[in-house]
N, C-alpha and C positions, 0 to 999 in steps of 0.2 A: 835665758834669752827673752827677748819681747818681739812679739808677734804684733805687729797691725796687721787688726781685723777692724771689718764694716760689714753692718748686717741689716738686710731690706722686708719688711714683712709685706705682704700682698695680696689680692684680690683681683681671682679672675674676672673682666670684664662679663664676659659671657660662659657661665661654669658648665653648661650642659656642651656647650660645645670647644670649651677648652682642651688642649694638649699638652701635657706635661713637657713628655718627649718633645714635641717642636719648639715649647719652650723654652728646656735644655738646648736645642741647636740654636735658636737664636742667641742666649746667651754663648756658648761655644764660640759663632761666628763673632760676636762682637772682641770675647779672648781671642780670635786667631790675627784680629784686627790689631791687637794690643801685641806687637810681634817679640818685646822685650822680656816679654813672662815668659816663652817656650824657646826662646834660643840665646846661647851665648855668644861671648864676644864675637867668636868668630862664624857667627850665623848658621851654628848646626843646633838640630833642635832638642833640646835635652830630657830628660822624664822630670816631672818635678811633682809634689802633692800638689790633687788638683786646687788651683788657688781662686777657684768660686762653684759652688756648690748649689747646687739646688733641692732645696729638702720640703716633703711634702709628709709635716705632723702632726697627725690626725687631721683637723679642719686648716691648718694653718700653713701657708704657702709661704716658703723663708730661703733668700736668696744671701747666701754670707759669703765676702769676698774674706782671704788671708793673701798678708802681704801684702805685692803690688795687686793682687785680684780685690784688695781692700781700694787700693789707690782706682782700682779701675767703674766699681761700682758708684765709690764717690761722685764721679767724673761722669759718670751714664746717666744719674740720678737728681745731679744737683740743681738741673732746669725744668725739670720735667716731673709730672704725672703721672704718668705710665709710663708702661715699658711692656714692649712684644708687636708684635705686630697682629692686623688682620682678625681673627677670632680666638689668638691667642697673647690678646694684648692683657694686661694684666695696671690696676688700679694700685700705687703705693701708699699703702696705709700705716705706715710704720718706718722709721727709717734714724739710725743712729746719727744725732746730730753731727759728730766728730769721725774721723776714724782712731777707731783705741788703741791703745796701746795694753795687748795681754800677756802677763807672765805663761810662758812654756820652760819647762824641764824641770831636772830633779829637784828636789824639795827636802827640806828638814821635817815633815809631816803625811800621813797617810793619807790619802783623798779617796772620795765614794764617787762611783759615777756611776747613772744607769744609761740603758739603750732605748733611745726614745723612738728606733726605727730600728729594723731587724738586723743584725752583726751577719755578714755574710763571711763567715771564719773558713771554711774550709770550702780546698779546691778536691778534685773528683779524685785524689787519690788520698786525700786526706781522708775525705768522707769516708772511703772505703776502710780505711785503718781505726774510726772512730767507730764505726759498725761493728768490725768484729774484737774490739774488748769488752770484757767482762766487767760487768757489775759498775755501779755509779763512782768510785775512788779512781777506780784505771781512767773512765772518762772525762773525771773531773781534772783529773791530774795534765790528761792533754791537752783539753782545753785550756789550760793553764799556760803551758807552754805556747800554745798557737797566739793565745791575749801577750802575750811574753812578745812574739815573733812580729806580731803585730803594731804594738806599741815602737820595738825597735827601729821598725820600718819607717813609722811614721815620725820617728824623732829626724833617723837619716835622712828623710828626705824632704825635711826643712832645716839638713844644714848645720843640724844639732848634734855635737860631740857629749857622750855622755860621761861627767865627772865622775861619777861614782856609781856604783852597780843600781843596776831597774829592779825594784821587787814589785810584784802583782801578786792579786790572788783573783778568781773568778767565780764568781758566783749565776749559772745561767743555765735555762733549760731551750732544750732543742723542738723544733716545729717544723712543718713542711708550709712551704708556701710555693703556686703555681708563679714561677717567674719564667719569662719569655716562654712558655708551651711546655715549658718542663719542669717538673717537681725537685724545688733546691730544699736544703735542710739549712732554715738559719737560727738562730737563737737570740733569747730576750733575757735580762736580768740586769745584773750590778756587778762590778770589780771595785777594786780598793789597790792602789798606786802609788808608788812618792811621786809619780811623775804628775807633774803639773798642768791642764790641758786645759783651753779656752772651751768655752760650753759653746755645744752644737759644731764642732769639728768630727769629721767622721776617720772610724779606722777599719780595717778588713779589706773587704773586695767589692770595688763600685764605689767610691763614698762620693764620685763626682754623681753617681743616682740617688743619692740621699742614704743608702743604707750605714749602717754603724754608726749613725747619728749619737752624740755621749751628752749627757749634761752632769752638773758636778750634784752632787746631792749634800746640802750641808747637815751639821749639828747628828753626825755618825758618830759614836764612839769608837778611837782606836780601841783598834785589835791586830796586834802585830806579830802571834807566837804562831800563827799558821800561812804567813805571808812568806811563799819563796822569792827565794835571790838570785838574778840570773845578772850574769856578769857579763860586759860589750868589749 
């Protein structure tokens, strides 16, 4: 399938006193504006992958619409300067002439991607079931599955039927990081996929907060004899 995507790069006006977080609400309210992205025909409002994102990597402030969230940023940005309001007005310094046209789904070929911002994989009972296995194979092997769970999620919830079985493999080590007041376990690294993904789409938990951010990595060598097959 083809995905239009549009992608805005940025600079906060004033960085010492900038906000992410309001920046995301301002974004939000202008989506909640946009009332055709969150509800169907019959005006109930439905789950969808969030269709504009805001990611914050390393130094670099990056706002990527999918879909109509492509059609919507087009549309925010094409008169204009900035974008944000007040002290979290924000400077566009970058911005996709078009909105593109990206191939998504499965593929004749294995694809590398890493995590350019932290995978938040597992929820509080998952964690617990990754704590108590044994040894680096048992853990690898579930996080395998979870990138598996993951992936699927995200194909379903743009709409994409999958013709032939999803193989991953995952490659990635786990860290704590202090998010909202308490200690999450997220993890950093590379997988390898037939499935096809536009760079800087996120998957896991939050990616409307920027985390699971993927970019594709090219000029990988297949390796395909330790890539499982999980079937939809």
């Amino acid at each position: 399938m083809i995905l239009p995507v549009f992608t805005l790069t940025l600079k906060p006006a004033n960085p010492l006193q900038f906000s992410l977080e309001e920046f995301r609400a301002f974004l939000a309210e202008k989506l909640a504006a946009y009332t055709r992205l969150c509800k169907d025909s019959a005006g109930t409002c439905i789950y969808r992958y969030p269709a504009v994102q805001c990611k914050q990597i390393k130094s670099m402030l990056m706002v990527i619409g999918i879909s109509q969230g492509a059609a919507l940023l087009r549309e925010i940005s094409e008169s204009r300067k900035e974008l944000g309001t007040g002290k979290d007005t924000c400077t566009i310094i970058g911005q996709d002439p078009e909105v593109r046209n990206e191939a998504f789904g499965i593929s004749d070929k294995i694809h590398t991607y890493e995590f350019l911002t932290p995978w938040l994989a597992l929820n509080q009972q998952n964690a617990k079931k990754f704590y108590d296995l044994k040894g680096k194979p048992e853990r690898d092997a579930f996080m395998q599955k979870i990138l598996a769970g993951n992936l699927t999620t995200l194909a379903k919830s743009l709409d994409y039927g999958f013709p032939s079985p999803l193989t991953c493999e995952s490659r990635v080590r786990f860290k704590r990081e202090r998010i909202h007041h308490e200690n999450i376990m997220v993890f950093l690294g590379t997988f390898r996929t037939n499935l096809q993904i536009p760079d800087f789409l996120g998957i896991g938990q939050s990616v409307s907060r920027g985390f699971g951010t993927i970019r594709y990595i090219a000029n990988v060598p297949e390796q395909v004899n330790e890539v499982d097959t999980f079937y939809e």
